[in-house]
N, C-alpha and C positions, 0 to 999 in steps of 0.2 A: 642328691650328691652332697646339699650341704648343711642342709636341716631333716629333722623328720618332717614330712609334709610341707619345708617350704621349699624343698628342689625333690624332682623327682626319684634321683640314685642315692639320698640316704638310706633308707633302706633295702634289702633283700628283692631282687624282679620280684620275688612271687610274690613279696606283700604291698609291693609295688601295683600290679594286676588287681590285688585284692582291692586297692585302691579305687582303682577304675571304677570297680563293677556295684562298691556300696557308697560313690561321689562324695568322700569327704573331704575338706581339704584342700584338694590337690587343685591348680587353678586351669580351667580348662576350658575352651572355646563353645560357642553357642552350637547346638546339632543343624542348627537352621542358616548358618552360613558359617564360609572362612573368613579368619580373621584376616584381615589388610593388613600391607607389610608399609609402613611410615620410611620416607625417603631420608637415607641416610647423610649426615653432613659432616663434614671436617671442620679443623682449626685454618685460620689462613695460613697461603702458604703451603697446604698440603694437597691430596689429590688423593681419590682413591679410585679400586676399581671391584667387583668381585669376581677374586680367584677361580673361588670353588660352590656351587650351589646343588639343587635336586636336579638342574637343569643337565649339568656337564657331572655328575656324579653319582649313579646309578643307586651305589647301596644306601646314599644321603635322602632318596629318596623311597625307600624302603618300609620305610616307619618311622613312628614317634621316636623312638629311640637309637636309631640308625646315624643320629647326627654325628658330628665331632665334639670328642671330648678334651681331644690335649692333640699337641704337635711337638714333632721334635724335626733340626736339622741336621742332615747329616755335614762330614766336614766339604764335599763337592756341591753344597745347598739344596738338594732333594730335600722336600717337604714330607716326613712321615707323620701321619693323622691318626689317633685312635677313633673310635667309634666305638658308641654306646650298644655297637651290635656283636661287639666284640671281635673285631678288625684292625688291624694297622693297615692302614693303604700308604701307597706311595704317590702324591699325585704331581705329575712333572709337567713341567711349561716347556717344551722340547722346540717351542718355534720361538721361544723369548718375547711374547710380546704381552705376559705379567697376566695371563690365563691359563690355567692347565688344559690340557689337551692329552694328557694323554695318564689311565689312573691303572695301577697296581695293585695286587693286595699281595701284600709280603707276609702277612700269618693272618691264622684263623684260630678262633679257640684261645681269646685271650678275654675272659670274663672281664666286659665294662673296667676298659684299661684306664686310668684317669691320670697317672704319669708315664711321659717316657723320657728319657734322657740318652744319649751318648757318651760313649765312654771315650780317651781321645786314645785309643788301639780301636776302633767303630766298632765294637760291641753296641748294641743297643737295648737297652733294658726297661723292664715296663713295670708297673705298679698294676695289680689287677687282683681284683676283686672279686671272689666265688659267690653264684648264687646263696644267698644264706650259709655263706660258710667264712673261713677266712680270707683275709689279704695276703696277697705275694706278689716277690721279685721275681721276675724273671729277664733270663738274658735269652737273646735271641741273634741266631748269626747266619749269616746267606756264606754256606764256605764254596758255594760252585759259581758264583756268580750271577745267578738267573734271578735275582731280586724276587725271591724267599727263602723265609726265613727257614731250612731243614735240620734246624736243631733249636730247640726252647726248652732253656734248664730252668729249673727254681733252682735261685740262688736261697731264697730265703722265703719260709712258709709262715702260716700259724697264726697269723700278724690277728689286733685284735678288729676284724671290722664287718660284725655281723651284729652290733649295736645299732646305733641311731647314726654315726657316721661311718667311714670307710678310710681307706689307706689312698692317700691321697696325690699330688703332686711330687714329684723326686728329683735332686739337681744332684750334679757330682761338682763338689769345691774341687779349690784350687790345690786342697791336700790328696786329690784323691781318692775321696770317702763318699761315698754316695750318701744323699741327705732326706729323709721320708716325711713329710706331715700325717702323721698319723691322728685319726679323728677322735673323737670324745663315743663313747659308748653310751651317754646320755643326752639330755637336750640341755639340763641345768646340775648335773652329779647325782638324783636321784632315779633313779630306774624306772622304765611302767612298769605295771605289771606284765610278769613275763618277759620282757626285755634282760638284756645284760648288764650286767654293774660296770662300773670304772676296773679297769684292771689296771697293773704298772707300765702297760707299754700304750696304754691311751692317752688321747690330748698333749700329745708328744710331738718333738722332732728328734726321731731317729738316726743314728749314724752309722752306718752298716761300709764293713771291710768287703768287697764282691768279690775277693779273693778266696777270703777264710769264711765266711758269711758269719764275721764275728760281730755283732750287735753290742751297740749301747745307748741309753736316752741321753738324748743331747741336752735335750730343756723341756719345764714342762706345763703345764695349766694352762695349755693351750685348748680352746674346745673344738675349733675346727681349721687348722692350717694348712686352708685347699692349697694357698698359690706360696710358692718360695722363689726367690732369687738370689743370685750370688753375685757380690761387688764383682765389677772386670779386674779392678785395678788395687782391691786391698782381700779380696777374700772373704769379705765378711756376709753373713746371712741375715735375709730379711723374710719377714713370714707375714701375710695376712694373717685375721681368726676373725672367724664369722661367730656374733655376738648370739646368745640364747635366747628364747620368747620365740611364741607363734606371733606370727602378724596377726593385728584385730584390728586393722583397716586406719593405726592411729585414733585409735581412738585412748579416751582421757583415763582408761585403767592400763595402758599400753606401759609396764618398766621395762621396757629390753634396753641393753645397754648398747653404747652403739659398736659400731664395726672398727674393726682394731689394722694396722700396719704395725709390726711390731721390729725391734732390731734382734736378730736371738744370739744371745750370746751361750759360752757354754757351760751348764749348769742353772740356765737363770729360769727363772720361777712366775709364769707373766699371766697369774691370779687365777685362773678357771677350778674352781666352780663359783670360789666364795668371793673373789674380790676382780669387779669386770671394771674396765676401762681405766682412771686415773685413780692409781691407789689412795684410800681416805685414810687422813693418820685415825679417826675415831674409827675405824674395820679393822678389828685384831688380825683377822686375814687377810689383811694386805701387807703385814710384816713380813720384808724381803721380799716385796714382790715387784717384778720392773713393770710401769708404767710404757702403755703404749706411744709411739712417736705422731703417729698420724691418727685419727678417728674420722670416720663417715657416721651418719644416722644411721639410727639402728633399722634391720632387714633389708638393708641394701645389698647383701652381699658381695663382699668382693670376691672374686675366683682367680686370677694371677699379676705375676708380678712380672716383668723384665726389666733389668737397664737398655736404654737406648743407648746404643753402640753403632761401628760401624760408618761408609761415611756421609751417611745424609742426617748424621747426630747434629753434627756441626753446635751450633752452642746449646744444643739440649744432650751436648754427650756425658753420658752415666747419670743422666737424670732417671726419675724409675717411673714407670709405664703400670698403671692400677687398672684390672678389666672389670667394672661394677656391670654384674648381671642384672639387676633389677630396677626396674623404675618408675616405683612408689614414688609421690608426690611428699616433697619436703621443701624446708622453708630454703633450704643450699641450692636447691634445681640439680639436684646431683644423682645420677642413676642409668642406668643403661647403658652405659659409654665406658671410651678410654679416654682415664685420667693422667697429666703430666705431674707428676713431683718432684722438685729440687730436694735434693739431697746436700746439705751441708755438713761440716766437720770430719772428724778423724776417729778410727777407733781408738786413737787417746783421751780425744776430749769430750767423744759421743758425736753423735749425730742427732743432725733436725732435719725433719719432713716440713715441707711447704708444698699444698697442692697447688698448683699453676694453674687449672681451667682444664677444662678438654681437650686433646688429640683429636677422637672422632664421639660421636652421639650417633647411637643404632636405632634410638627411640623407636623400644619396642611397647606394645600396647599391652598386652599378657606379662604378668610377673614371672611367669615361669620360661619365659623365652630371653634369651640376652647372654653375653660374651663369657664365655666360660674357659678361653686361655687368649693369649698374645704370645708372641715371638719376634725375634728379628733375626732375618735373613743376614748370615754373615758374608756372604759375599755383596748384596749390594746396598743392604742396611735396610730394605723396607721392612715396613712394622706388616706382622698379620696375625690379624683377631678370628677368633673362632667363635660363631656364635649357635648357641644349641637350642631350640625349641622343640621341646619333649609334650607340650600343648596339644590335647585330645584334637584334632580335628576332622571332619568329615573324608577326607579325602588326602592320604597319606604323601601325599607327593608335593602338598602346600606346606609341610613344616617349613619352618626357617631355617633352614641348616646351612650356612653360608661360613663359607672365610672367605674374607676382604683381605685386600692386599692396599695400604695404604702408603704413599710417598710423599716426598718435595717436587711441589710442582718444578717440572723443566727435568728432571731426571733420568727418567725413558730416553733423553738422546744422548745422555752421557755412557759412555761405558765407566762401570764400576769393576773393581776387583776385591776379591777378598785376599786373607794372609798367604805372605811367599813359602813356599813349601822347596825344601825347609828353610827356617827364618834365621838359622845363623850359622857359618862354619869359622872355623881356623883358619887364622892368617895362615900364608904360607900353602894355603892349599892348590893343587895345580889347577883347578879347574872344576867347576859344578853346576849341574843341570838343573832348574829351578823350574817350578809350575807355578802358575798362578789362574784359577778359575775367575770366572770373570761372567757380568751379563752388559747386554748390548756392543757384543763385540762383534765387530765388523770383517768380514772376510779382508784377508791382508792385513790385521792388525798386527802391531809387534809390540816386543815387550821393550822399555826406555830403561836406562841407567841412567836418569834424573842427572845425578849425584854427578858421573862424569861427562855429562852431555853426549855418551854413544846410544848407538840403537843395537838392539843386540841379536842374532843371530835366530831367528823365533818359526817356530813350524804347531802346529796341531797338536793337541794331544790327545785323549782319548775320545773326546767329541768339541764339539763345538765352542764349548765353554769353557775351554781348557787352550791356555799356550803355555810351552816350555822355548826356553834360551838356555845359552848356555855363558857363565858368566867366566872371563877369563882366568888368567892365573894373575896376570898384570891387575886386575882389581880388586885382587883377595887377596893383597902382597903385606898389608899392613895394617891395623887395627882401625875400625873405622864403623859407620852406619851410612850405608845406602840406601837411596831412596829408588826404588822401581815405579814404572808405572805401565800402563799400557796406553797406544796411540793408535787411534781408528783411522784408514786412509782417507778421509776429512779433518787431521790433524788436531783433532779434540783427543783430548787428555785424558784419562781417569785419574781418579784420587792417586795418594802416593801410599805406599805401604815400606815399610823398615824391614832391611836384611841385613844383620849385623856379623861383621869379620872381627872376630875375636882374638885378644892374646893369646886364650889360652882354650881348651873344649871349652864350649857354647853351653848354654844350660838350656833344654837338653842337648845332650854333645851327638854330634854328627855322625860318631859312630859308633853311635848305640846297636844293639840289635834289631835288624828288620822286623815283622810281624808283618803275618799274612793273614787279612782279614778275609778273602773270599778266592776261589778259584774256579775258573770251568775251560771248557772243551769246548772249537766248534770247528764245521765242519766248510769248507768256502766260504761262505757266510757268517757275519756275527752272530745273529738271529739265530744260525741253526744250529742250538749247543745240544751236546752228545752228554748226557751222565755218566756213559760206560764207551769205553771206543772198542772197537771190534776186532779181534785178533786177524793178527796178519795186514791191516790196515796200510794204505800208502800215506807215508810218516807227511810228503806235502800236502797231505788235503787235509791236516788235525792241526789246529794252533791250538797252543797253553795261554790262557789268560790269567795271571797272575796279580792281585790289588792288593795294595795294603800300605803302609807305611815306611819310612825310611828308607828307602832304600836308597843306596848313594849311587856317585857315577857310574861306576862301574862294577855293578850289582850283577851277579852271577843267577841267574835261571837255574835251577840241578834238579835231574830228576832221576834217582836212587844214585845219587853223587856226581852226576855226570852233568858238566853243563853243558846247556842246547845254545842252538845261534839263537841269537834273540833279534825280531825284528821290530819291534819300538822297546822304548825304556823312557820311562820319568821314574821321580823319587816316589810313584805311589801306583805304577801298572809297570809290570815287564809281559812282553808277550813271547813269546818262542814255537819252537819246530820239533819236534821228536823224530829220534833217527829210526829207523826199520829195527835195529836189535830191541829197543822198548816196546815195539808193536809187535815182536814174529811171538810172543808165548802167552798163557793167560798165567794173570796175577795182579797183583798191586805195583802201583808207581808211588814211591815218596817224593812229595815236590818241596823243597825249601829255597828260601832264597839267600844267598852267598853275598854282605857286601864286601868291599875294597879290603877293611881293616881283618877281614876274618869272622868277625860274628855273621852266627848261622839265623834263621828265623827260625818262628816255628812249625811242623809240617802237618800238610794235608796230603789226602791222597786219592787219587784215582783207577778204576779198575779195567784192566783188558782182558775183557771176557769171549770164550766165544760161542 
């Protein structure tokens, strides 16, 4: 994944396999026993637990390369996992008690996906990797509901990453543009033999429109930019690059240069091939070239990045989160774990990295085993690390393949929440129904107006993890920031989150047009969803399930223009009823959603067959 021979997914599975069978290289367990798993430890202060392992995760246990490669969240906090088997699973904690219990697989057939990201309409899009062929984009969208994926486009093909590295990690900024690390084609810009040369879109970070799948190189000489992040609060991009040289155990002909955290700006130039780590003014090649902010010793590899956010940041917020996969002995003691880094300055004056010490230490024994991404839950802020050992060993079900879910101690009894949905409207408006997802909420829980000391009016929303309120006209009468929060019936508080009453439209304005990210059918039950409803059908046994965004108060259900009773509604699920005339013929239904102001969404549809 990050070197030729020092991770297993730089190169092609087959020559990956080939690896195996002629034992060069590649770092792999004794035939004559499994390797031991070293007890994992935290920073004080924190707490962990594991999520997800071979234990409670069937395909994790599958094979060497079955583990997790990358996570993404959605905006309701579902955890989506790539897998080196080429899987996005879904795996959901459905009892809240910071285990999953219950796993998904929302697509198959996405070649050794190694980024996935969120769009904020919940498109989800992946970075994936063809056997010995190229990288691609792809978008992936559930339109019926049923948590798979029944459409996966390539946005964008070709990419170059059937060299020595691969198409990497992907973030969407704050402009919109989705952001690629694209890897180096060689280990140091000279080819093997047979191998592929550098092209113009290697050792890059890409900036790709998912619109128009208009492409450009954002920055470049980078040689392997696994992990990226994006500032919460200025936009700005941050790239690991893993440093060139085989490991040779440190020993005294060992020049690899070390491992890089870099700021990327755009158009900058951050030395790969000829000029690694702190530009020398005597290296004609390091003219114009930006110097890294951070460095590790060299073969440590790092593999990502995140800002801690969210509210168990508290004074580590937008500090940045490093996941060092390997843990080679150095004179730092630094390797296999999660690294804390303050972040200082301004994109005026530049920034400085300062590592801080560990988060957590996985202290793994096998180089090839250890953390290959991080995340943070944005509803309740915990950190989780993914760690992948792809390590030959006797018996497939002993890999490492684990995500941890790491917290502040004492946290588990608080309910937390993530952001108000949605986070601002217009003074003057009459009244608005607001969601907030939330974990360790308490049956009876409601939702607080902090700001005017009321409790607000608060029922269920789509599950468990969901309350809506509705907030009055009298609180939205004048320009202002509210604070929400929620209160468990043991009068414990969650954090507070900002809903802002605006002078004038909100940025984004409140009424904007809806967008419909998923829709299905079911039949009495939730569980029991229909793809095609049956002509003639009694219209009370079918409900419309309707997700997606924006939509306002008083958001209209319409199915081929017609709107239906709706019997729930939040700003992000309408559900409703179809009358007997949409059931008595066969054809299609168009279903959009109608808000208050008049914008239409966009539509999906369903068929009555018979």
């Amino acid at each position: 994944m990050l070197l030729r021979a020092r991770f297993v997914f730089v190169l092609s599975l087959t020559f990956i396999f080939a690896l195996f069978f002629i034992a060069i290289s590649f770092p792999r367990a004794s035939h004559a026993q499994i390797v031991p798993i070293r007890p994992v430890t935290v920073a004080e202060g924190f707490d962990f637990n594991v999520f997800a392992s071979t234990d409670n995760v069937p395909e994790f246990a599958s094979g060497a390369f079955a583990g997790p490669t990358v996570m993404a969240f959605d905006a309701r906090g579902r955890l989506f996992v790539g897998t080196g088997s080429g899987k996005i699973l879904i795996l959901l904690d459905t009892d809240d008690d910071g285990r999953l219990d219950q796993v998904k697989t929302f697509a198959t057939g996405i070649p050794l996906p190694l980024g996935l990201a969120f769009r904020a309409n919940g498109d989800l899009f992946a970075a994936s990797n063809v056997n010995a062929g190229p990288g691609r984009i792809i978008r992936l969208r559930d339109t019926n509901g049923d948590d798979v994926a029944d459409e996966q486009t390539i946005i964008l093909d070709n990419l170059p990453s059937n060299g020595d590295h691969q198409t990497d990690k992907i973030k969407f900024g704050l402009d919109g543009l989705l952001y690629i690390g694209q890897g180096s084609a060689t280990d140091d810009g000279t080819p093997a033999s047979g191998r592929p040369a550098e092209g113009p879109l290697n050792g890059a970070i890409l900036r790709l429109n998912v619109d128009t799948a208009q492409l450009e190189i954002y920055a470049t000489g980078l040689r392997q930019p696994f992990g990226l992040a994006i500032h919460p609060a200025n936009g700005e991009l941050f790239s690991v690059d893993v440093g060139k040289g085989e490991f040779c155990n440190f020993c005294q002909n060992d020049q690899a240069p070390p491992e890089e955290v870099n700021w990327i700006v755009a158009g900058g130039n951050y030395g790969f091939p000829f000029c690694d780590g702190t530009p020398m003014l005597d290296n004609p090649s390091c003219s114009g070239v930006r110097g890294p902010l951070l460095q590790y010793p060299a073969h440590l590899t790092p593999t990502a990045l995140a800002f801690y956010t969210g509210p168990q940041a508290a004074e580590f917020n937008n500090q940045l989160l490093v996941a060092i996969y390997k843990n080679y002995h150095n004179s730092e003691n630094i390797g296999g774990d999660l690294r804390r880094v303050v972040v200082d300055g301004t994109s005026a004056s530049g920034f400085q990295l300062h590592d801080a010490g560990f988060i957590a230490q996985l202290n793994p024994i096998d180089p090839g085993d250890g953390a290959v991404d991080t995340i943070i839950d944005p509803i309740s802020g915990d950190i989780y690390v993914a760690r992948f050992d792809p390590v030959h060993h006797i018996v497939d079900s002993v890999h490492h393949h684990f995500i941890y879910r790491i917290h502040r101690l004492g946290s588990d009894a608080q309910p937390l929440i993530g952001p108000v949905m949605p986070a601002a409207i217009k003074a003057g408006t009459a009244g608005v129904t607001v969601s907030l997802i939330g974990r360790h909420l308490k049956a009876g829980a409601v939702i607080v107006n902090v700001t005017d000391n009321t409790v607000l009016s608060t029922r269920q929303g789509a599950d468990r993890f969901e309350l809506l309120a509705d907030l009055p006209a009298g609180a939205l009468a004048t320009e202002r920031t509210l604070q929400l929060a929620v209160r468990n019936p043991d009068d414990v508080q969650s954090n507070l989150q900002p809903f802002a009453v605006t002078k004038g439209d909100p940025n984004p304005p409140p009424d904007k047009s809806p967008q419909i990210t998923s829709m299905f059918v079911y039949k009495k039950k939730r569980g029991n969803v229909f793809p095609t409803i049956p002509v003639g059908s009694n219209p009370k046994k079918f409900h419309l399930v309707t997700d997606g965004t924006d939509f306002d108060t008083n958001a209209q259900l319409l199915v081929n223009g017609t709107p239906l009773t709706l019997e729930s509604a939040s700003t992000t699920e309408l559900v409703g009823r179809f009358t007997r005339e949409m059931l008595a013929a066969p054809g299609e239904l168009t279903i959009q959603v109608k808000n208050s102001t008049g914008k239409l969404s966009n539509t999906v549809k369903v068929s009555v067959v018979q």
